[in-house]
C-alpha positions as YAML, in Angstrom:
chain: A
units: angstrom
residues:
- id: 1
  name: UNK
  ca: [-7.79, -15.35, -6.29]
- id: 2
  name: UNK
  ca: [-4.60, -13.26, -7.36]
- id: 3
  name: UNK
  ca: [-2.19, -13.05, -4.73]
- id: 4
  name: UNK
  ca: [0.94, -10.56, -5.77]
- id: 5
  name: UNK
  ca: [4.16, -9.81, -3.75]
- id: 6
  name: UNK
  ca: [6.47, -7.28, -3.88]
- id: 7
  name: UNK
  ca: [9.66, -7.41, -2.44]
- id: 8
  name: UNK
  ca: [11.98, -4.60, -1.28]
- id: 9
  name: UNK
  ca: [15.05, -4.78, 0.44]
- id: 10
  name: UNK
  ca: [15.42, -0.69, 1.70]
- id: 11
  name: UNK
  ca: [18.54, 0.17, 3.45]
- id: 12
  name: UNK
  ca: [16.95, 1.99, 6.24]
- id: 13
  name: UNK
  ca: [16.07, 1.51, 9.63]
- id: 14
  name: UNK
  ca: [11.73, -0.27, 10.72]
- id: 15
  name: UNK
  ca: [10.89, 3.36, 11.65]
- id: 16
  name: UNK
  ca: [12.15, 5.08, 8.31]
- id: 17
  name: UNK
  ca: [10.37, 2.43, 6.42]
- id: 18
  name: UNK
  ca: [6.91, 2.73, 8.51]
- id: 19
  name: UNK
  ca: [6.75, 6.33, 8.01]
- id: 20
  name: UNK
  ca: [7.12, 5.86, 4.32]
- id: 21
  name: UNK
  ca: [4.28, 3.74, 4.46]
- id: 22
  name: UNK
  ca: [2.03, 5.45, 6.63]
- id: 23
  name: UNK
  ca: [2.48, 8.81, 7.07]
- id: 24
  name: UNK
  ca: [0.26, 11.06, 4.47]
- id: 25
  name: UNK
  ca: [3.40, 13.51, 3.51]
- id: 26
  name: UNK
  ca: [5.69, 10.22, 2.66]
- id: 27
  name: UNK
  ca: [2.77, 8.52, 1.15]
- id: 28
  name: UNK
  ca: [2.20, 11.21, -1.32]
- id: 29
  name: UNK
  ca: [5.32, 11.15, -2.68]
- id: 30
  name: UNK
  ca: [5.71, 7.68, -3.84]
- id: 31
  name: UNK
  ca: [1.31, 6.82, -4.79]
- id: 32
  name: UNK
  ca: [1.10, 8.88, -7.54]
- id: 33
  name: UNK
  ca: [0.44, 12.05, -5.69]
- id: 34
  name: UNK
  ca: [-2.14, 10.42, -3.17]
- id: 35
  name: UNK
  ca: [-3.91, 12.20, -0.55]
- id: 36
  name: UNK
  ca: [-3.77, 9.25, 2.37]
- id: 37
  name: UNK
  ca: [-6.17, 9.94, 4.66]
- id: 38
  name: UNK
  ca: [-6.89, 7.45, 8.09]
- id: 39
  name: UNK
  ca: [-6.08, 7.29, 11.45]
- id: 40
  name: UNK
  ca: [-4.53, 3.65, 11.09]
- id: 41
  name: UNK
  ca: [-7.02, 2.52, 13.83]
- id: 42
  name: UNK
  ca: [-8.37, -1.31, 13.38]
- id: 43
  name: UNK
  ca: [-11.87, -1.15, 11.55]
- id: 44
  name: UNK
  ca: [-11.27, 2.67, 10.90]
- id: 45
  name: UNK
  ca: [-11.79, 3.71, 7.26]
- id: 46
  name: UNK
  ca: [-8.88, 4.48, 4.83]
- id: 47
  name: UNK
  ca: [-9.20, 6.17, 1.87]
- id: 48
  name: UNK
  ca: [-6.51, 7.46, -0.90]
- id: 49
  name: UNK
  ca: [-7.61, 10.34, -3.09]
- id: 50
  name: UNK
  ca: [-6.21, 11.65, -6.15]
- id: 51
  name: UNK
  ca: [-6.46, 14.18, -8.35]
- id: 52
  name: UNK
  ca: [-5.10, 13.57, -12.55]
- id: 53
  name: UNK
  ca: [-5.63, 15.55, -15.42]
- id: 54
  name: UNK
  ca: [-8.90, 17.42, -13.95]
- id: 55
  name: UNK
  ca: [-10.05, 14.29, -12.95]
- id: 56
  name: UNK
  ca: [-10.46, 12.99, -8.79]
- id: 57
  name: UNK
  ca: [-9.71, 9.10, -8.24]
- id: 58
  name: UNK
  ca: [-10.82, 7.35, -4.78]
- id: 59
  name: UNK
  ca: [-10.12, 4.41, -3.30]
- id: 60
  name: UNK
  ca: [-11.33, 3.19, 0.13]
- id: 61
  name: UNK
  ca: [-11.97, 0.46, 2.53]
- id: 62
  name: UNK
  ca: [-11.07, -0.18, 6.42]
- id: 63
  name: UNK
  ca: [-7.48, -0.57, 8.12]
- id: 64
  name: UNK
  ca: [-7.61, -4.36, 9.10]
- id: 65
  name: UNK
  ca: [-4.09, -5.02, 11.53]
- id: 66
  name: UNK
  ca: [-2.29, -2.43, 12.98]
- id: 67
  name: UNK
  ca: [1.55, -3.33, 14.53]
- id: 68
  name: UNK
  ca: [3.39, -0.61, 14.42]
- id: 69
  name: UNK
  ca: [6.83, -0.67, 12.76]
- id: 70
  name: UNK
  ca: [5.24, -4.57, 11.79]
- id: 71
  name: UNK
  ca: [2.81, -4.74, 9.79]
- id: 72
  name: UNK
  ca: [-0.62, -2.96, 7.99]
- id: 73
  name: UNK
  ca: [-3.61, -4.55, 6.42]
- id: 74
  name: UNK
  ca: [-6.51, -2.77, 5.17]
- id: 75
  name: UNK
  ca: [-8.89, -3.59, 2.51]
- id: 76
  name: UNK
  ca: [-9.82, -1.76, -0.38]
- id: 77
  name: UNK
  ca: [-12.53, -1.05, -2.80]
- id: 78
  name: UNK
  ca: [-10.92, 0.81, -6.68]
- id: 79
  name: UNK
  ca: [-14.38, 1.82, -7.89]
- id: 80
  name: UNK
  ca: [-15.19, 0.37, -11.60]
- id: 81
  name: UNK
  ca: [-17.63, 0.91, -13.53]
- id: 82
  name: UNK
  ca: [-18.82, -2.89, -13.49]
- id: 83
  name: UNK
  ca: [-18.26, -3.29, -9.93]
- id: 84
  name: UNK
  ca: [-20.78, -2.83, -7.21]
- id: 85
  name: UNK
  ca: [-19.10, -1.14, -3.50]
- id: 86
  name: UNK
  ca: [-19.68, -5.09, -2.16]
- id: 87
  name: UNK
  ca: [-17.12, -6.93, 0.35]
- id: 88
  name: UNK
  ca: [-16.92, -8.71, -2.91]
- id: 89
  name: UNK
  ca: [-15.32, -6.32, -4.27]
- id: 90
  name: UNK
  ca: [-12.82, -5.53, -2.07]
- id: 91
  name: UNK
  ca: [-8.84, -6.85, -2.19]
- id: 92
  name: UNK
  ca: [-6.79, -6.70, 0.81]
- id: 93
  name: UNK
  ca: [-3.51, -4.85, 1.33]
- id: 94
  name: UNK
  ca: [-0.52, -6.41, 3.44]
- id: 95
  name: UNK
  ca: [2.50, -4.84, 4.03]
- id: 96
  name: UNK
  ca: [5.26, -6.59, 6.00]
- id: 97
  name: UNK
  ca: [8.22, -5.14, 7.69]
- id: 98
  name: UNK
  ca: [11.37, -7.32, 9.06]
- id: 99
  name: UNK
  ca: [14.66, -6.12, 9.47]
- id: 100
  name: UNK
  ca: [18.20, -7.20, 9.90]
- id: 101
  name: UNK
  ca: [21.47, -5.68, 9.91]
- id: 102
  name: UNK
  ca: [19.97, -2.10, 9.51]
- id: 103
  name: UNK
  ca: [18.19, -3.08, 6.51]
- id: 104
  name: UNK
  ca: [14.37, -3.63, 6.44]
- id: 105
  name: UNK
  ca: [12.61, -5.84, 3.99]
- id: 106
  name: UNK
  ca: [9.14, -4.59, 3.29]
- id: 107
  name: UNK
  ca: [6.90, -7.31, 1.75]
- id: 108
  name: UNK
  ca: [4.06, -5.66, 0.13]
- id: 109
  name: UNK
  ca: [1.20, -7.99, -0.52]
- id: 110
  name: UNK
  ca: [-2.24, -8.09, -2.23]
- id: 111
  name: UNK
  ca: [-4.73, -10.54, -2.20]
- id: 112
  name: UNK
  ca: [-7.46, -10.14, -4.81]
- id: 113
  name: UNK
  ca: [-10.43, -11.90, -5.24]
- id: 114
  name: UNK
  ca: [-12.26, -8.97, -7.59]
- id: 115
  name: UNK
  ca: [-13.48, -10.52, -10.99]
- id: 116
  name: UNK
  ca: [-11.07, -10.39, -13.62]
- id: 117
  name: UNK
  ca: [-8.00, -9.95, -10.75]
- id: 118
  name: UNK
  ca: [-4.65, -10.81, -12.86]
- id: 119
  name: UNK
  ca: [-1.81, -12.94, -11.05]
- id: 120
  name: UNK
  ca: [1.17, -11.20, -11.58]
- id: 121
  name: UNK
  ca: [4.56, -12.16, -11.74]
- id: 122
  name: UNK
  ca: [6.42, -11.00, -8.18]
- id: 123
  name: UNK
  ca: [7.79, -7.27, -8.00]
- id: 124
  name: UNK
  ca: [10.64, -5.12, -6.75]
- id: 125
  name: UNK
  ca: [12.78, -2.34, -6.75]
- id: 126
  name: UNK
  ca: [12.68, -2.37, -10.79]
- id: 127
  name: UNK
  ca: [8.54, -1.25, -10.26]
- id: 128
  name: UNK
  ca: [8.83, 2.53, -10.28]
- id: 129
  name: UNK
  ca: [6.66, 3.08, -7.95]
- id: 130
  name: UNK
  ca: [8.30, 0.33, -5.25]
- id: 131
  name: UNK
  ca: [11.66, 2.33, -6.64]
- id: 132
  name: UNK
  ca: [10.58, 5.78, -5.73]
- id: 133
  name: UNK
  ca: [8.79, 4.29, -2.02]
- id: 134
  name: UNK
  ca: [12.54, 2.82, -1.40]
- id: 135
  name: UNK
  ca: [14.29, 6.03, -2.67]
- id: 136
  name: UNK
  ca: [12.10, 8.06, -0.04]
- id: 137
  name: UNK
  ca: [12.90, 5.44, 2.79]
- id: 138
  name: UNK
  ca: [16.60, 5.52, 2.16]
- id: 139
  name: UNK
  ca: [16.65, 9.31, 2.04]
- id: 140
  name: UNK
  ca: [14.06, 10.52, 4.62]
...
């Protein structure tokens, strides 16, 4: 199993960070242009939807842990041509939110167990898309 972490240090309150994360219109802005749709219920589905170069991408699965301002887990399936829509085949989504002094680390973490899944060396602000999700935070 691949487990990579991502570490961001946002100066910005919980909240600012949690609706950067979670709300559809924030979300958007920072996952390549993503349509986020989900109610962020436990064991209601999640999917992200995009749309590149005349071309629609999904990804889906089912929100797992729900705390707000806390943390979200969800799992989720990135179709492949090789890969069947199996539990499988499914990697899990963690994103962790603690803050101190008015400035929120968000701990972004995915466990992969998909065949093939590549360990990768551990993330932050110098990713651009962790740099544009902090930029949003920060200015939202």
């Amino acid at each position: 199993m691949a487990i990579n972490i991502s570490t961001l240090r946002i100066n910005a309150s919980k909240q600012k960070v949690w609706d950067t994360i979670t709300k559809a219109e924030f979300v958007k802005l920072w996952q390549y242009g993503s349509d986020l749709m989900t109610n962020w219920e436990i064991d209601s589905d999640i999917k992200f939807r995009t749309e590149w170069q005349d071309k629609v991408f999904e990804q889906w699965g089912k929100v797992l842990e729900v705390k707000p301002t806390e943390i979200i887990k969800y799992s989720l399936f990135a179709p492949r041509p090789e890969l069947e829509d199996k539990p499988e085949n499914y990697f899990i989504m963690s994103y962790i939110l603690t803050e101190e002094n008015g400035v929120t680390e968000l701990q972004i973490i995915q466990e992969d167990n998909r065949p093939n899944a590549v360990q990768e060396e551990p993330q932050g602000d110098e990713n651009p898309v962790l740099k544009s999700l902090k930029k949003i935070a920060e200015t939202n």
